[in-house]
C-alpha positions in Angstrom: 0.0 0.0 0.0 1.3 3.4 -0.7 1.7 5.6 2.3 4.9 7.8 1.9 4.3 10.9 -0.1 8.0 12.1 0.0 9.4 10.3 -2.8 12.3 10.7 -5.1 11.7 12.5 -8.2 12.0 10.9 -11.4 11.3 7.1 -9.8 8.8 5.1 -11.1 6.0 5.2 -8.4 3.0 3.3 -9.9 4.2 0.3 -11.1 1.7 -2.2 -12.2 -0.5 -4.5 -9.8 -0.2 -7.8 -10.4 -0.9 -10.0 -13.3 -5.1 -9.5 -13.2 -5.4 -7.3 -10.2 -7.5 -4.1 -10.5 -5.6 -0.9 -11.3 -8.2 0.9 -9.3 -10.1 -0.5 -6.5 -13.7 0.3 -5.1 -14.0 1.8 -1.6 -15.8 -0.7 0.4 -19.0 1.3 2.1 -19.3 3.8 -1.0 -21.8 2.4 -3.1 -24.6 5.1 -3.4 -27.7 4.4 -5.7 -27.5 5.9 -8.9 -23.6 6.0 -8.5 -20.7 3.2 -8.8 -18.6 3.3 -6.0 -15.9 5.4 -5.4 -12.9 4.4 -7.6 -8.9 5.0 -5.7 -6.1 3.8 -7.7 -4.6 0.9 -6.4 -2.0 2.3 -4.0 -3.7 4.8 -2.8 -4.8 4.9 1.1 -8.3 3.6 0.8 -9.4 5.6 3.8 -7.1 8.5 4.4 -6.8 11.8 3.0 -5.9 12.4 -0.9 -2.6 13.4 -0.9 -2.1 17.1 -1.6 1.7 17.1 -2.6 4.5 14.5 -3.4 6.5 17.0 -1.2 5.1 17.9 2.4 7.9 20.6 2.1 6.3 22.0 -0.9 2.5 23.9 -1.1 3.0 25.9 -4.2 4.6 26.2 -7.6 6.8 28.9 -6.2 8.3 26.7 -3.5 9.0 23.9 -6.5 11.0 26.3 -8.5 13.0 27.5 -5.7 13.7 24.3 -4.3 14.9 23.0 -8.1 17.3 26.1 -8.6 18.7 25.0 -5.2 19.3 21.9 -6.1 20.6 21.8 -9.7 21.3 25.6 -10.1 23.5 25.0 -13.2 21.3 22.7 -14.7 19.9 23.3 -18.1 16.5 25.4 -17.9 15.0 27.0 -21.0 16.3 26.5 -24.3 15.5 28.0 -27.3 17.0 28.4 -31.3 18.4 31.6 -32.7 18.1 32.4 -36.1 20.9 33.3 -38.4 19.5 36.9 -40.2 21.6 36.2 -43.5 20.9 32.2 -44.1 17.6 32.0 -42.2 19.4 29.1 -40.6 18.5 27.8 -37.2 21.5 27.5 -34.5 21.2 24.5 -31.9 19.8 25.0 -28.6 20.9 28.1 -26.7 20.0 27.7 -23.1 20.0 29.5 -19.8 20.8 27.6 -16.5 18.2 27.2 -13.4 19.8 29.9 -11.2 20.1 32.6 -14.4 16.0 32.0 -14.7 16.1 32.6 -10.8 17.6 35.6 -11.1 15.4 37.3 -14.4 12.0 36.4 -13.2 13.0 37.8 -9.4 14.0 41.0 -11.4 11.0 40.8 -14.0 8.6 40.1 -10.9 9.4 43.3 -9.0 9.6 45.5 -12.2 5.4 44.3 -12.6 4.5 44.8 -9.4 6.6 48.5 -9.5 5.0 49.2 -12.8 1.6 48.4 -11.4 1.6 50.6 -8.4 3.0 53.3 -11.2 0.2 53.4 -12.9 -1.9 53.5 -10.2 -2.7 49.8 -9.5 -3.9 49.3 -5.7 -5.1 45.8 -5.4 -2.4 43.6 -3.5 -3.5 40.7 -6.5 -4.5 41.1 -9.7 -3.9 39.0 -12.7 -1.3 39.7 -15.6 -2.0 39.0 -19.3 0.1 37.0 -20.9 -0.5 36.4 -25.4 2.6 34.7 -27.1 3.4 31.3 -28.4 5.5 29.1 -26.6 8.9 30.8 -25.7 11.4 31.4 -22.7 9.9 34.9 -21.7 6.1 33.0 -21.7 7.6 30.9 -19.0 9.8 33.8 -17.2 6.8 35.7 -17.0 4.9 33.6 -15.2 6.9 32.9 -12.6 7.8 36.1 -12.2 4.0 36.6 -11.6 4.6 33.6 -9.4 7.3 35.6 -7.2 5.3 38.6 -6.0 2.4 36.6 -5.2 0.4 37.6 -8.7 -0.9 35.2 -11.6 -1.2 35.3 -14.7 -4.5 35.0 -17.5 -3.3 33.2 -20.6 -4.8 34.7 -24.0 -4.7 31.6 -26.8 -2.8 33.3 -29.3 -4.5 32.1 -31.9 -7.9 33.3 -31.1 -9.8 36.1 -32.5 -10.0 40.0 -31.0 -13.5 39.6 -30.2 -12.5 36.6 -27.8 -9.0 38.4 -26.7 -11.3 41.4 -26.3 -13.9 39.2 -23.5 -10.6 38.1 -21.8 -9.1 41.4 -21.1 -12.5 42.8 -20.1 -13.4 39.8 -17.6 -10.3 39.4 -16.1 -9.8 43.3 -15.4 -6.5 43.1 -16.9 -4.0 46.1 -16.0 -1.7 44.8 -18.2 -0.7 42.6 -21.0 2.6 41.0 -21.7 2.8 40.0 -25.2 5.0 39.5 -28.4 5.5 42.4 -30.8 3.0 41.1 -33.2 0.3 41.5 -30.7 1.3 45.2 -29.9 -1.1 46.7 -32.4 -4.3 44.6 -32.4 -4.1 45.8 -28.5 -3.9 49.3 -29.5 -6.5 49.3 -31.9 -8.8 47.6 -29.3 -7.8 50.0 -26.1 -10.8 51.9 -26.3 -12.9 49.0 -25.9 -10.6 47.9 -23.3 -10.7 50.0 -20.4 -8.5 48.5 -17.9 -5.4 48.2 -19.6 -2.6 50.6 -18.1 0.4 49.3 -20.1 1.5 47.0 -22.2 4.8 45.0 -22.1 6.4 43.4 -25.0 8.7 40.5 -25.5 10.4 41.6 -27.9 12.6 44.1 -28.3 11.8 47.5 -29.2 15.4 49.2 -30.1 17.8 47.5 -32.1 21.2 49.0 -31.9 22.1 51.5 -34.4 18.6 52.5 -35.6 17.4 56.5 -35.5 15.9 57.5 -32.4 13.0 58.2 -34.3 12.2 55.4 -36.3 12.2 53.0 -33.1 9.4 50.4 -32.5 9.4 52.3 -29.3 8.9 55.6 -31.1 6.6 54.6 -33.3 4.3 52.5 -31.2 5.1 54.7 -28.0 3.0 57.7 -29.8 0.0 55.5 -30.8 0.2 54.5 -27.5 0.3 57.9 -25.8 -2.9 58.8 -27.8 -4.6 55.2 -26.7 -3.6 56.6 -23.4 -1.2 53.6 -22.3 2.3 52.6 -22.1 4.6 50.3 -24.1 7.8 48.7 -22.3 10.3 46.2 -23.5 10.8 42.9 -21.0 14.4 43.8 -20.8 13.1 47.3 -19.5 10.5 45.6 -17.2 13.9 43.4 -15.9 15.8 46.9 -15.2 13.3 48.5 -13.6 13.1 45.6 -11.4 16.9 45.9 -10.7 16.5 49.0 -10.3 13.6 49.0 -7.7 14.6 45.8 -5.7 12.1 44.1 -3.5 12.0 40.8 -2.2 9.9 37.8 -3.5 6.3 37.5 -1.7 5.8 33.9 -1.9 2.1 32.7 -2.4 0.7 30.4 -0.3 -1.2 27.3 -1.7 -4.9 29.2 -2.0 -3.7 31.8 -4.0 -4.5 32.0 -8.0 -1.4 31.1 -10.0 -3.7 31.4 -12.9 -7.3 32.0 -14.4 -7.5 30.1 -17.4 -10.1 30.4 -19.6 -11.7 27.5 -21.3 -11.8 27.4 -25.1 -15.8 27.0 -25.1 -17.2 25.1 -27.5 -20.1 27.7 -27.8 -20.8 30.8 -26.1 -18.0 33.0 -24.4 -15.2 31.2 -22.4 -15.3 30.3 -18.6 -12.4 31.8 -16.7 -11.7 28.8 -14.3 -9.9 29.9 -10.9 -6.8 27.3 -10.4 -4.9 28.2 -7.3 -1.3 26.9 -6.5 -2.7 24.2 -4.7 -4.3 22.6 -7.4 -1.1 23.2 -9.4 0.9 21.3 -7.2 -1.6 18.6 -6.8 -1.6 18.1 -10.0 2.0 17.9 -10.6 1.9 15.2 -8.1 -0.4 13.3 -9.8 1.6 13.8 -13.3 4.9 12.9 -10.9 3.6 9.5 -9.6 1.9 8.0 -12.8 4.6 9.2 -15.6 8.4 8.0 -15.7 10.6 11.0 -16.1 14.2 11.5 -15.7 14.4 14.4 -12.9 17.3 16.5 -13.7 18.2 14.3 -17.0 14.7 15.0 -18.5 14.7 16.9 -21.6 11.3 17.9 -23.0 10.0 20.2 -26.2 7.7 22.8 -25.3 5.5 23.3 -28.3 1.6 22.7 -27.0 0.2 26.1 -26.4 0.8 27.2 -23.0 -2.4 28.9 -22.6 -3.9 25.0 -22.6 -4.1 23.8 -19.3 -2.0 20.4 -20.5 0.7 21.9 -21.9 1.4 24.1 -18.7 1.7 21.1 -16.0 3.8 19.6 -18.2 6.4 22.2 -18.0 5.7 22.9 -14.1 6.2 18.9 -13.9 9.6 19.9 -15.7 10.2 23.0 -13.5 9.8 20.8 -9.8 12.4 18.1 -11.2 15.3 20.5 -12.7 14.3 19.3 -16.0 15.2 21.3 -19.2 12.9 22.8 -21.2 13.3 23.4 -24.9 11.0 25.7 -27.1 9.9 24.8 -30.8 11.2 27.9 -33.4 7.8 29.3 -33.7 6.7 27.3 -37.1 4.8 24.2 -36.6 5.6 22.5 -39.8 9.4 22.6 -38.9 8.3 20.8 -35.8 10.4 17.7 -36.6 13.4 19.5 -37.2 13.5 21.1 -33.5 12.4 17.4 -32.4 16.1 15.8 -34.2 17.9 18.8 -32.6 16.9 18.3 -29.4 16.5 14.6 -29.0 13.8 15.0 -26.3 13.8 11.9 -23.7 9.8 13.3 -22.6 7.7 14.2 -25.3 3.7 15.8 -24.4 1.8 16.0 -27.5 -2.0 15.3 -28.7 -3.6 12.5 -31.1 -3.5 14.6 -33.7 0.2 14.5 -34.2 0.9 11.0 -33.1 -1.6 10.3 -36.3 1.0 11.9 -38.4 4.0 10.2 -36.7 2.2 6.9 -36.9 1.0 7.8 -41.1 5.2 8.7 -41.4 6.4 5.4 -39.8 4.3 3.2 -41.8 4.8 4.7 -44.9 8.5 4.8 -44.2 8.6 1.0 -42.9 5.8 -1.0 -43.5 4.9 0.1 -46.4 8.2 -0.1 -48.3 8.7 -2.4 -50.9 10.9 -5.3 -50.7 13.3 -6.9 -47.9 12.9 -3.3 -46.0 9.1 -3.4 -45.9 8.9 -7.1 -45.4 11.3 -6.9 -42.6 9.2 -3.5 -41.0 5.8 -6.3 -41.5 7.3 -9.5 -40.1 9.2 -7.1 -36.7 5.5 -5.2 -36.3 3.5 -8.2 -36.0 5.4 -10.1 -34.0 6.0 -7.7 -31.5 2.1 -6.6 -31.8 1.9 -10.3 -30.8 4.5 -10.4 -28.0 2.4 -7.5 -26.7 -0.9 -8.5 -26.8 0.7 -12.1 -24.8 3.1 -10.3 -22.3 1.8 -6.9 -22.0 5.9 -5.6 -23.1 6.3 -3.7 -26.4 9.8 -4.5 -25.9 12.3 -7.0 -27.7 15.9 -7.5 -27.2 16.5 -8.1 -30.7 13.9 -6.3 -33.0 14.5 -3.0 -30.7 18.1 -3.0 -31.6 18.0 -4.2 -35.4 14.6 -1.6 -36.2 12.8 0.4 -33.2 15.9 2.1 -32.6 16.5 3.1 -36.3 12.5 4.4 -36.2 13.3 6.7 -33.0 16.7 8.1 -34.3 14.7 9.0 -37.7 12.5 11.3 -36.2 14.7 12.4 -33.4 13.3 10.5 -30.6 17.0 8.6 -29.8 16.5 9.2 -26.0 12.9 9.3 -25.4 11.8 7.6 -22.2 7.8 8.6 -22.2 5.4 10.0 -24.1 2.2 11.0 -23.6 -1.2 11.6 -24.7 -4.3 13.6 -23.8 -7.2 16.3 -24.7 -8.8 13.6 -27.0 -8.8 9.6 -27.3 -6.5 8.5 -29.2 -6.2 5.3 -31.9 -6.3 2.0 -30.3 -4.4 1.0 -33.7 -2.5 4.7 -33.5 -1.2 4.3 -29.7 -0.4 0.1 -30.4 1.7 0.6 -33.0 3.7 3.7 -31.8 4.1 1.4 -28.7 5.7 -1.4 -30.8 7.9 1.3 -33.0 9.5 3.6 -30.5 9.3 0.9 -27.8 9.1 3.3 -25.2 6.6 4.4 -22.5 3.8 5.8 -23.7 1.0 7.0 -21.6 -2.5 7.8 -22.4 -4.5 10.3 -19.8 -7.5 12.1 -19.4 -7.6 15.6 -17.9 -9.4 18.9 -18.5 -9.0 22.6 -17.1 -11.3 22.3 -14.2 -8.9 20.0 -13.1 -5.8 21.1 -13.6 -5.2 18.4 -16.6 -4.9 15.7 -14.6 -7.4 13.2 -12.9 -6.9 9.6 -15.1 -3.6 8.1 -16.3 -2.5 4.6 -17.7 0.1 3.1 -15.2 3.5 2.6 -16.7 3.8 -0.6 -18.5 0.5 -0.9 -19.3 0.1 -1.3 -22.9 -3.3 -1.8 -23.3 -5.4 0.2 -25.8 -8.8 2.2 -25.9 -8.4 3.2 -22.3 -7.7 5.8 -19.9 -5.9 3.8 -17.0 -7.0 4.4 -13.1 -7.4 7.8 -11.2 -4.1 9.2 -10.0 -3.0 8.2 -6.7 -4.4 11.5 -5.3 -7.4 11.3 -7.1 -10.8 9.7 -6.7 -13.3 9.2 -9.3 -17.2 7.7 -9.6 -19.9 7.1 -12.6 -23.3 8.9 -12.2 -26.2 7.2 -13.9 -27.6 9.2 -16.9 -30.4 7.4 -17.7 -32.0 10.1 -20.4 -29.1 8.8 -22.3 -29.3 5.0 -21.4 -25.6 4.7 -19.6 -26.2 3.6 -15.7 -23.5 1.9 -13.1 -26.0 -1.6 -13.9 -25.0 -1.8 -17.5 -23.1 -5.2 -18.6 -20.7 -5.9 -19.7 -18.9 -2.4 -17.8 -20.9 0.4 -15.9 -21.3 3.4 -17.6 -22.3 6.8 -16.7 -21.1 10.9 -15.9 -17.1 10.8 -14.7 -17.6 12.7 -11.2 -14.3 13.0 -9.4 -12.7 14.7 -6.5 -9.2 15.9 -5.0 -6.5 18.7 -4.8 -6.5 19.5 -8.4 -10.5 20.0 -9.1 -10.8 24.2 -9.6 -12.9 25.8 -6.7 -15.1 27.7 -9.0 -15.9 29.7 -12.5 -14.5 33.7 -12.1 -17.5 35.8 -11.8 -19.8 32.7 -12.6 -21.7 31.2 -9.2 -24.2 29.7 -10.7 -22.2 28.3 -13.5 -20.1 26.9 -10.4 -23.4 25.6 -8.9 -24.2 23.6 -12.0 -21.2 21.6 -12.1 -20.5 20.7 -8.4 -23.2 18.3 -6.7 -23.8 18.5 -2.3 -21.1 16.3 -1.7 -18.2 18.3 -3.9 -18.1 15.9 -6.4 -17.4 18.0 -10.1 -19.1 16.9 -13.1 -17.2 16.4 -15.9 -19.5 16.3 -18.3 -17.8 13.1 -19.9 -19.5 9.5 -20.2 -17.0 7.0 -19.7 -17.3 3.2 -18.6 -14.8 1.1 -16.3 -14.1 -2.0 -16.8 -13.0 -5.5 -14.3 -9.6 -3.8 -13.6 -10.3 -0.4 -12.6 -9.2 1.5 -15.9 -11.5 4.3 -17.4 -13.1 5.1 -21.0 -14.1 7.9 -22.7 -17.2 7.5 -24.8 -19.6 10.0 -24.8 -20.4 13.8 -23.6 -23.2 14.1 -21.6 -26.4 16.1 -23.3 -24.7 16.0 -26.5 -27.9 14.6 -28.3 -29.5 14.8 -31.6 -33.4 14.0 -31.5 -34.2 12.3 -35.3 -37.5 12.1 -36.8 -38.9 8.7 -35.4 -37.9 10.0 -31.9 -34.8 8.5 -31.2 -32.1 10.0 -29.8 -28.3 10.2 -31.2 -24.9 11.1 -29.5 -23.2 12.8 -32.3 -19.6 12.3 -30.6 -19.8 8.3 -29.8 -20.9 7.8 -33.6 -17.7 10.3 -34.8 -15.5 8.3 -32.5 -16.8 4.4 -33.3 -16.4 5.7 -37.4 -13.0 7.6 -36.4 -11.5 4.7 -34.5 -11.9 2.2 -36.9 -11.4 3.9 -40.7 -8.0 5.5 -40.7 -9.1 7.2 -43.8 -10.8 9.7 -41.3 -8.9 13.1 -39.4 -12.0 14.7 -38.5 -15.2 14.3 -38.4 -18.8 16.0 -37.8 -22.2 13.9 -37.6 -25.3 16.1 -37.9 -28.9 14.9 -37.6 -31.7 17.1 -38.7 -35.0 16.7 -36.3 -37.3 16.5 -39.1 -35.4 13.4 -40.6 -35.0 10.0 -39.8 -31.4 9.7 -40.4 -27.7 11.5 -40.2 -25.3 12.7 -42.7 -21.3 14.0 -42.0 -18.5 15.8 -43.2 -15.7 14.1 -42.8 -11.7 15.2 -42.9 -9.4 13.2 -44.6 -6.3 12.2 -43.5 -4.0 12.3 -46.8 -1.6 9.9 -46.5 -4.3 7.2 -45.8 -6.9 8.6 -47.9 -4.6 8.9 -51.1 -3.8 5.2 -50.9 -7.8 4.0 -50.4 -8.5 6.5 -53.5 -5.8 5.1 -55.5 -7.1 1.2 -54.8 -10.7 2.5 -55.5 -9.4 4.5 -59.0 -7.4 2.0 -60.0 -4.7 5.1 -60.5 -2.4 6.4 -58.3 -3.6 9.9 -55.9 -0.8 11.5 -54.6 -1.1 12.6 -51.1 0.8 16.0 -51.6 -1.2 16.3 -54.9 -3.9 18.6 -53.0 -5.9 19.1 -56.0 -6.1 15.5 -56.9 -6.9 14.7 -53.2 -9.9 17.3 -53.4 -11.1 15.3 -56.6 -10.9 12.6 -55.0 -13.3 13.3 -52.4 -15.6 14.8 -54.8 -15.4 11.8 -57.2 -18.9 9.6 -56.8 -17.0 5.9 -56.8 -14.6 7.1 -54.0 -17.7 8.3 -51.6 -19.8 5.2 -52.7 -16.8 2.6 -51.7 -15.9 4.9 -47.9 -20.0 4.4 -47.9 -19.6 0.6 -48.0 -15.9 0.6 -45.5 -18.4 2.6 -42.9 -21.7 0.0 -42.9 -18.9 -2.4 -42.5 -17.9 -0.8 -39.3 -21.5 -0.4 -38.4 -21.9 -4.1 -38.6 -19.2 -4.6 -36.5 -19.4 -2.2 -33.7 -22.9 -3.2 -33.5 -24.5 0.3 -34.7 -27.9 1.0 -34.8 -30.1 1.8 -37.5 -30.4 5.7 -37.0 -26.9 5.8 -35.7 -25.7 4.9 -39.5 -24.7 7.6 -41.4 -26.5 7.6 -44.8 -24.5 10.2 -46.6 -21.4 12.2 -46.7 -19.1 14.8 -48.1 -15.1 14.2 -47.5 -13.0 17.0 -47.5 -9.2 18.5 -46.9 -9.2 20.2 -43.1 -13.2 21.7 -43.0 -12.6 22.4 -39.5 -9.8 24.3 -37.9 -8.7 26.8 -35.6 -8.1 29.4 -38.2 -12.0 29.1 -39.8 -13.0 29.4 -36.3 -14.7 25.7 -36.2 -12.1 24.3 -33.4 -11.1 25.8 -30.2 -7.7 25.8 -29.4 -7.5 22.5 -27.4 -8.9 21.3 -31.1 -12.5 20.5 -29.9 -15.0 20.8 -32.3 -17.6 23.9 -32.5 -20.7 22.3 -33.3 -23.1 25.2 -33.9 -20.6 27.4 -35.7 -20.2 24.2 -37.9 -23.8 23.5 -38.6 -23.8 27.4 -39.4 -20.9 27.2 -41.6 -21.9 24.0 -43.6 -25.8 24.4 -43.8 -25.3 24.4 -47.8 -23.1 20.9 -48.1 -26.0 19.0 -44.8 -28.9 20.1 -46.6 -28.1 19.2 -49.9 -26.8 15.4 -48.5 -30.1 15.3 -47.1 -31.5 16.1 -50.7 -29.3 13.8 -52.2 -30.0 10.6 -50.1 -33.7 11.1 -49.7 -33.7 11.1 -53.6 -31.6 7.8 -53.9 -34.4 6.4 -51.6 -37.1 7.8 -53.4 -39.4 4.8 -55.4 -38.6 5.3 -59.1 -42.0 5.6 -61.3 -42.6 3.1 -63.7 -43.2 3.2 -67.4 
């Protein structure tokens, strides 16, 4: 039973039960009707308190930092690539140590909470603005926030004004730390955004050499003047702060480290109110379920930071003296930051892994000759050995292939990966196990809990699930019977995830009754998510609670469980969006393709070959009548086998390159999908695929 919470970083503390045990046990006594019982993972005290930190000594995210920069002061911290201006080459990782970081955000920290009281800022906390990508400073800034007892509201930096706009207004911002790019859509929008005193940017303003008057300072300095606020550079904010010393005020563990607003699938976004101690609990939960290295861990920081995910990962990094490298800014490149760094940790989302898995194959398996039939024969049989033994590793095959597969795409040293904000492949995750024969976790999290609450345990390689709740963790299902998913459905209970511990959010900024709605008498929060558990404990993700369609005949439809039965078993498919219209009896979709996979189904269906970086060929071969008739026929077949029914079929469809992303404003951020904006967006294609199958059904006259 685990009962010490002061472990070792970087050990492996959840190892697996064993053979057939549970990963997560029932508490005996907690069986409530309506309700499964309450769900601990396995080494978990089964009656005492959830632990609130894998350090007793440590209460905030504060205390972690200072503690690693004591301990590994010279240790790599933040990395990041410098551009050569004549070549447009990038240099290798430039980094600065733990203690240097110490020493900036101290300085950065005092010059905020100076400028504040400037410009006539009186509140003892307020919250600090904070609209980049990914980068050193993104980091600096926020524990500098961190150091004089301040936090810090993330703006996605690729969402619209109107969004950024809400943000800035809700959260009361003073200020706004940002990259230069952002300087001017801020200007243009002061007048609508009352609160903002000054701005700060991360880049520099004066370049050495350049007229006085032709600055970025001078320039944007007299817009700013007649917008009524102030522009500084973050080396100015550092040498104000140097020259205004002041010691740290460390927060305590109630205090905000941030307000992070959920990218809302409709309507404006909540600001949810995560204080240190969540933080810190759920770093410990990330800690104890993940195998990092401690100080050896490298990891690339590429995830938006504004997501919830992508910011416990680097605080996970941040406790252990980890080093942190940051991604050049282009997301296309990605790969080439990945083979310069050689992470040994690497965080990402299914949508990627797709591509990694799509690259592999078609590098391997898909070769021609001794290379692909070598790729085959090593796949399968570790597949195999994995489905026997639970190990995707093999003495031999690891040495002679896997090893070759991770050194091709950088990942020589990588330990662990993992994968979250939406399920993932069974076929996706099992073969990236076998190929890069390393760790590899899948988790379920969301803001309101700090990313963390499910993970799989290490060396379980079994697919379509989310593993156990954490160690600190406890989780229950809630019948929703409107829905048919209750804790007496066979084979596995179903219903809403509740859960509990020191990483569920207190409440919604400025939103009580928003608050009220999600938390039930007990404390339990609602997640909103249907998932089932099955014999050993482990949690899955298959529905979202009132997420229904009503058709014609009366029945009702789960849009998102039919997307992810079609989308977990045609690889054909990157997106999808089911729609039912109430006056019909049936649903049609749009459907993304994803190109490598789609171009080699089109080819076999043509009979010629479809490129997949050919876009235009790709785009006629979605339009092309045979192609849609034969993905038609591949989904009944998955209907049949998934055990679909009737009205959950799709009848028709319309396949196309990307119809839903960030930029087009039909997925948030966190790449959820915005269902009315969608419907909105695409009323032209749904209606006319309702017209078009209700013709083909239509009883031809006779002569």
């Amino acid at each position: 039973m685990y009962t010490d919470p002061a472990l070792e970083y970087g050990k492996t503390f959840l190892p697996l039960p064993p053979p057939g045990s549970p990963h997560a046990v029932p508490l005996a006594g907690s069986e409530k009707e309506g309700h499964t019982p309450i769900f601990r993972n396995w080494r978990a005290d089964p009656k005492g308190e959830l632990m609130k930190s894998i350090d007793p000594k440590i209460s905030t995210i504060h205390d972690a930092f200072e503690a690693a920069c004591q301990k590994w002061p010279n240790n790599n911290c933040l990395g990041w690539r410098e551009q050569n201006e004549t070549t447009g080459a990038w240099s290798p990782y430039v980094w600065m140590d733990y203690q240097t970081v110490q020493k900036k955000r101290a300085d950065i920290g005092t010059g905020l909470a100076y400028l504040h009281t400037v410009h006539g800022v009186i509140e003892k906390q307020y919250g600090i603005g904070i609209w980049s990508q990914n980068r050193p400073e993104w980091q600096i800034t926020d524990l500098a926030a961190m150091s004089q007892s301040l936090y810090t509201v993330s703006i996605y930096d690729t969402l619209g004004p109107e969004t950024t706009e809400y943000i800035i207004n809700h959260a009361e911002l003073h200020s706004v730390v940002c990259s230069l790019t952002h300087v001017p859509t801020l200007l243009s929008m002061r007048d609508r955004i009352p609160t903002l005193k000054f701005i700060v940017s991360l880049d520099p303003l004066e370049q050495e050499g350049e007229p006085s008057g032709n600055t970025k300072k001078a320039l944007l300095g007299a817009w700013a003047k007649e917008k009524g606020v102030q522009i500084y550079s973050l080396a100015e904010v550092e040498s104000i702060g140097q020259q205004h010393p002041k010691p740290c005020v460390p927060p305590t563990r109630d205090d905000p480290i941030t307000i992070n607003y959920t990218s809302g699938t409709t309507g404006n976004p909540k600001g949810v109110w995560l204080t240190h101690g969540n933080a810190v609990g759920a770093v410990t939960c990330a800690m104890t379920t993940v195998t990092y290295g401690g100080p050896t861990d490298v990891m690339l920081s590429y995830l938006p930071l504004a997501h919830i995910f992508a910011r416990l990962a680097e605080q996970v990094a941040l406790w252990g003296g980890s080093a942190i490298g940051y991604f050049h800014g282009n997301i296309l490149e990605l790969v080439d930051d990945i083979k310069t760094l050689r992470p040994t940790t690497f965080i990402s989302v299914p949508r990627l892994y797709n591509r990694f898995h799509n690259s592999i194959k078609a590098a391997t398996i898909e070769q021609p000759g001794f290379k692909g039939a070598l790729s085959r024969h090593v796949v399968n049989a570790k597949l195999e050995n994995m489905e026997k033994t639970g190990s995707n590793k093999h003495m031999l095959y690891d040495r002679i292939w896997a090893n070759k597969v991770r050194a091709g795409l950088g990942f020589d040293r990588l330990r662990a990966s993992v994968t979250g904000s939406a399920p993932i492949s069974p076929t996706v995750i099992s073969f990236l196990r076998v190929a890069l024969a390393n760790d590899f976790y899948e988790g379920f999290g969301m803001t309101e809990a700090y990313a963390a609450t499910i993970g799989q345990l290490g060396g379980d390689n079994s697919a379509g699930n989310c593993g156990p709740p954490c160690i600190n963790v406890e989780v229950r299902l809630r019948d929703v019977p409107d829905m048919g998913y209750t804790s007496k459905d066979k084979p596995y209970p179903r219903g809403e995830l509740l859960t509990r511990g020191p990483m569920v959010f207190k409440t919604y900024y400025k939103a009580p009754e928003a608050t009220a709605g999600v938390f039930d008498h007990d404390g339990w929060f609602a997640t909103g998510d249907i998932c089932s558990v099955d014999e050993l404990g482990r949690f899955k993700v298959i529905d979202r609670v009132k997420n229904l369609l009503k058709l014609a005949q009366g029945e009702y439809v789960s849009p998102e469980k039919v997307e992810n039965t079609y989308l977990g078993n045609m690889n054909i498919f990157a997106q999808a969006y089911v729609y039912g219209d109430s006056f019909q009896p049936f649903l049609v979709a749009i459907f993304g393709v994803d190109r490598d996979q789609f171009s080699t189904f089109a080819s076999r269906v043509l009979k010629k070959t479809v490129s997949a970086t050919d876009e235009q060929a790709i785009k006629a071969a979605c339009g092309n009548k045979e192609v849609i008739r034969a993905v038609l026929r591949e989904m009944d077949r998955v209907a049949k086998k998934t055990k679909m029914t009737g009205y959950e079929r799709v009848r028709n469809i319309r396949l196309c390159i990307d119809p839903f992303t960030i930029e087009n404003d039909l997925l948030t951020p966190t790449l959820k999908l915005k269902r009315p904006p969608a419907a909105k967006m695409y009323k032209k294609e749904l209606d006319s695929l309702y017209e078009e199958a209700l013709a083909a059904q239509a009883p031809k006259a006779k002569l």
